[in-house]
N, C-alpha and C positions, 0 to 999 in steps of 0.2 A: 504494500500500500504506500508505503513513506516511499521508496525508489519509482512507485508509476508520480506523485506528486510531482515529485527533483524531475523528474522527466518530463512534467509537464509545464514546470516553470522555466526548466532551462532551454527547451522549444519555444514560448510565447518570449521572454529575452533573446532568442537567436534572431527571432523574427523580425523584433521590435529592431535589432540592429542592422537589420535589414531593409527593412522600412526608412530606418535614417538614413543609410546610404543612396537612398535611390530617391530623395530629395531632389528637386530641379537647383542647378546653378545659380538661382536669386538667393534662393534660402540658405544656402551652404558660403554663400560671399556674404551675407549677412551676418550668419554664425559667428563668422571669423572675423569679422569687422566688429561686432561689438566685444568678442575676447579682447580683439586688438586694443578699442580704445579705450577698456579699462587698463590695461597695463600702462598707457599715454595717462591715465586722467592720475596715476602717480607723481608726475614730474607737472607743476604749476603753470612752467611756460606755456604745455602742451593743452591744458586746461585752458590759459588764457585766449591762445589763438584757434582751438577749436571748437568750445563754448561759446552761447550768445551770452553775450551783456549789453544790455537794452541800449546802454550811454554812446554803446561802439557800433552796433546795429548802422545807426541814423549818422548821418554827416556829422563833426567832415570825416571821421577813420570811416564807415561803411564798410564793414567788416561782411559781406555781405556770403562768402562761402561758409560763414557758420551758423545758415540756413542748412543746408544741407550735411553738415559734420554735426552738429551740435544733438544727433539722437544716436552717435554711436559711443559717444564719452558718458563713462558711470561710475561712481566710485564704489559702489558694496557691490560686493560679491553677488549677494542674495538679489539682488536687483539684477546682474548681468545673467544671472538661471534664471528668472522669469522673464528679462526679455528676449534671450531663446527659447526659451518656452511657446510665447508669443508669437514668435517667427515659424517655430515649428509647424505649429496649427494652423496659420494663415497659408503654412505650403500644403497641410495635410486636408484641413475643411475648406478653404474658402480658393485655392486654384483650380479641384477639381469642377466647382459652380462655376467660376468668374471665367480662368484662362489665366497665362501668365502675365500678356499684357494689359489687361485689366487690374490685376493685382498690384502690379508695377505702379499705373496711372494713382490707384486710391493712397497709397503711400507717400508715393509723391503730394497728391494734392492736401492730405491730411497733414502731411508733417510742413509743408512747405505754410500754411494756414493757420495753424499753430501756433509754429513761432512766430508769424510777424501778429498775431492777436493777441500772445502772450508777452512781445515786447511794448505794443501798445498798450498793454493793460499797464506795464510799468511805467511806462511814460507816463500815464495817465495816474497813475499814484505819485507823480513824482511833481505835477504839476499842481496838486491840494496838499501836500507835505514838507517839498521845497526839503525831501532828503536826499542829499547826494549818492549815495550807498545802494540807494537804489536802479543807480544808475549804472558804476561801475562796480560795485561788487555782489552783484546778485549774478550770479550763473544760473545761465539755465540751459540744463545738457537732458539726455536720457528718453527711452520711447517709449513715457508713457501717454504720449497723446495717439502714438499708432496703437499702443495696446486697447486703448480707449474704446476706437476704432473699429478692435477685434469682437470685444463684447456686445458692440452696437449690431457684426454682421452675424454674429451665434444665433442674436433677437433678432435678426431678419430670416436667417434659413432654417432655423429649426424650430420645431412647435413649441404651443403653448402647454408645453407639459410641467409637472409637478416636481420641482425639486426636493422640495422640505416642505412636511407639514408642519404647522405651528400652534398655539392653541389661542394665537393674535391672528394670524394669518397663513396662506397658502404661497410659498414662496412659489414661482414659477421661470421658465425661460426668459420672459419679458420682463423679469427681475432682477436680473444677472446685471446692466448696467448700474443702475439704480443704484444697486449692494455691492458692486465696485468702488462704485465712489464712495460711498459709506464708508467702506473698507479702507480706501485711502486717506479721508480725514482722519480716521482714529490714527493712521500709522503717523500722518502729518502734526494730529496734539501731544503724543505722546513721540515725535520728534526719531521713526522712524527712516522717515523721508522728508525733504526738505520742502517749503511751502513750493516754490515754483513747479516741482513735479506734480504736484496737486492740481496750478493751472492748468500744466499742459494737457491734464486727466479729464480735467472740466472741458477745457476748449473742443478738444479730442473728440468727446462726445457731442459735442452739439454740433459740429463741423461736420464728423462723418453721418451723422442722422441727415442732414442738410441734403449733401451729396445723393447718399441713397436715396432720399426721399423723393429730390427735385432732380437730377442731374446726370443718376446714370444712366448711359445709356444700353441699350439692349437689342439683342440679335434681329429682333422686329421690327428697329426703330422706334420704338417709342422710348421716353424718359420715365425716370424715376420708379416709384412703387406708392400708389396709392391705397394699400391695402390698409382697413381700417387698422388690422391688427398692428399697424407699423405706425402709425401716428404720434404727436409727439405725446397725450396724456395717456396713452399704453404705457410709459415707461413708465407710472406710478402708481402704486397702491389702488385698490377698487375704494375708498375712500376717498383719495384723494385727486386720482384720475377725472371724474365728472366735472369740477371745478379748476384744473388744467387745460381739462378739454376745453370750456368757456369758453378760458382767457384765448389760448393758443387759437383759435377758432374765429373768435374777433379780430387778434392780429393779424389771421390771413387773412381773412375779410377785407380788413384796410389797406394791407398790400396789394393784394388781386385788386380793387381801386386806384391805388398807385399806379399802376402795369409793374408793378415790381416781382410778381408773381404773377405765373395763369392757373386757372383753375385747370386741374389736369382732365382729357375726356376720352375714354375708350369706345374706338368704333369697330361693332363687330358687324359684318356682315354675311348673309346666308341667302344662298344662291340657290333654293328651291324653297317657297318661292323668297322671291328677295326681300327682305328687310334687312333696314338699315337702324341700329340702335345705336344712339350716342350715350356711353351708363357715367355718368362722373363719379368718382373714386372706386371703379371697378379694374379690378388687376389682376391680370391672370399668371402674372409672373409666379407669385407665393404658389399657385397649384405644381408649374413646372419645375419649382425648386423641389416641392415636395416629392414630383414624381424621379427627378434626378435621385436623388437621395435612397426612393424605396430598391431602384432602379440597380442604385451601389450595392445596397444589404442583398438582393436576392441574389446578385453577382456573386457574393462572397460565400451565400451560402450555397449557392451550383457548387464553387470551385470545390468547397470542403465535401458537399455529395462524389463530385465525380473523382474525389482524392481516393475514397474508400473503395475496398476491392466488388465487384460485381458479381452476382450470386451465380449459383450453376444453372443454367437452363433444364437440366432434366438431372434428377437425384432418384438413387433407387440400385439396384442389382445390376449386374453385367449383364443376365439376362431376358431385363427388361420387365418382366413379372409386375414389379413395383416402381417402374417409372414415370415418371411425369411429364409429362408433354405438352405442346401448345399447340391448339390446332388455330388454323388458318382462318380469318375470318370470311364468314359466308356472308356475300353480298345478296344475298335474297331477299325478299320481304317479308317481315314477321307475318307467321300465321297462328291466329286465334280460334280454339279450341269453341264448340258451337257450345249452346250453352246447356242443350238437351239433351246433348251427349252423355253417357253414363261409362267409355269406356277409357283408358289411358290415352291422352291426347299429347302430342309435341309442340314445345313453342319455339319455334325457332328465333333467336336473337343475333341482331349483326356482333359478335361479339366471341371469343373464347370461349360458350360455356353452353351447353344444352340441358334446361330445364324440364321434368318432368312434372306434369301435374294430374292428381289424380281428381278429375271432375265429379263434380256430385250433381243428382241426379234433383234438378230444381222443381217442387211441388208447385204448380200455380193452383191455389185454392178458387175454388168461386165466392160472390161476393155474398155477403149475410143477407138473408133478404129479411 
């Protein structure tokens, strides 16, 4: 018993380093790139010139390549495991949905969006405070506004299913962001993590909800995902969500007046006979995520069927006595036994197998008078 377990664990570990290996090229230069610039965020120079600081961001230095180095620099360790971790998942869940370059695009535009929101946000603390510290000595390095990101796309592609019950509430899929950032205040008060990785967590997420919501684009042509279930008052509590919904709801309102926003519309057509429907906030993408996905699982589970050995077609003696056979399907048409028959009847069935039945012999009484 104890040697089938070790046998079972050390197949699922072979596997698994298996599975890492055969990572595409983005995810494996990325691995390496955030090892790397923890080893750099040891030496301060390295720090200084590959981290943002908001002061050096904006003219006259415009430091402007530490937009795009400033999420591979990290100094804990335990931070460098989970943003491989991060990386890992965005090659293992969200390439086989997206594609590589789709994947590529959301990174870029998450992390590029990020920093300049979260250097604005310092300027903008620095202009009601008039602290200089704010300017040049705040670094802000590390991927948590991609990882942000990640959690936004888990609550786009996978259900509404139950993670934790509670005896306050049902924690679910669509609560994974929400309880993220949760997660990262407490590490942020009790001095975990430093505040800035906190914005970049914050930004992160409203950024890539944005993107998904309004902007990406899709194999059909259309944008975004207007599924209710992806909206922005899904991301809170069934308490708190109806009165999110409101606000967020008015504000599109005011924007869609703006032309800042369009209202998004799905036209589906059908060519016998033809109508035309125009459904506002109707999205078929969420079905074909889902169908991609079941689409993965039965794959996995063929492959593990057809791994195992296939049974004997006929079992039994050499000399046939007790063996078992398959006979041929009979293309004929079923024939039905009459029903006043009283003798053994055949029903022939398209199929393996020939039933006997033996017909009983049906009484028609006459009626009471």
């Amino acid at each position: 018993m104890t040697a089938s377990i070790s046998n079972r664990i050390y197949t699922l570990i072979m596997n698994e380093k298996l599975s890492l290996f055969n990572l595409n090229v983005f995810v494996k230069i990325f691995c390496i790139s955030i090892f790397f610039g923890h080893l750099l965020s040891y030496f301060k120079s390295a720090t200084d010139l590959l981290a943002i600081y908001p002061g050096k961001l904006i003219p006259p230095n415009f430091d402007f390549w530490t937009v795009i180095t400033y999420s591979f620099i990290e100094h804990h360790i335990w931070m460098v495991a989970c943003n491989v971790v991060v990386i890992v998942m965005y090659g293992k869940v969200v390439e086989p949905l997206w594609g590589f370059v789709e994947m590529i695009r959301f990174y870029a535009i998450v992390s590029t969006s990020v920093a300049v929101l979260t250097t604005c946000f310092y300027l903008l603390q620095y202009l009601f405070t008039q602290d200089v510290h704010l300017l040049f000595d705040t670094s802000v390095y590390g991927m948590s506004g991609y990882a942000a990101g990640l959690t936004v796309v888990l609550k786009q592609t996978m259900g509404d299913q139950i993670l934790l019950s509670t005896p306050l509430m049902k924690i679910r899929n669509r609560h994974i962001p929400l309880l993220a950032a949760f997660i990262m205040m407490l590490a942020t008060i009790v001095h975990l993590i430093l505040s800035p990785q906190l914005t970049l967590f914050l930004f992160g997420l409203f950024i890539s909800w944005i993107y998904l919501r309004f902007y990406q684009r899709h194999k059909d042509g259309t944008k975004g995902d207007s599924a209710e279930g992806f909206s922005f008052a899904s991301f809170f509590p069934d308490p708190v969500s109806l009165y999110v919904g409101i606000l967020s709801n008015t504000i599109f309102a005011v924007l869609v007046k703006l032309h800042l926003c369009t209202n998004t519309q799905r036209k589906f057509e059908f060519k016998a006979p033809v109508v035309h429907m125009n459904l506002t906030g109707a999205d078929i993408h969420d079905a074909e995520r889902r169908r991609q996905l079941a689409l993965k699982a039965l794959n996995e589970r063929l492959n593990k069927v057809n791994a195992l050995p296939w049974p004997s077609m006929e079992e039994g003696t050499d000399d046939g006595n007790n063996a078992t056979s398959f006979k041929p399907i009979d293309p004929s048409p079923t024939t039905l036994p009459s029903s006043s028959s009283s003798s053994s009847s055949v029903i022939k069935l398209t199929g393996d197998a020939v039933i006997n039945i033996q017909d009983q012999q049906i009484n028609k009484s006459s009626p009471i008078s």
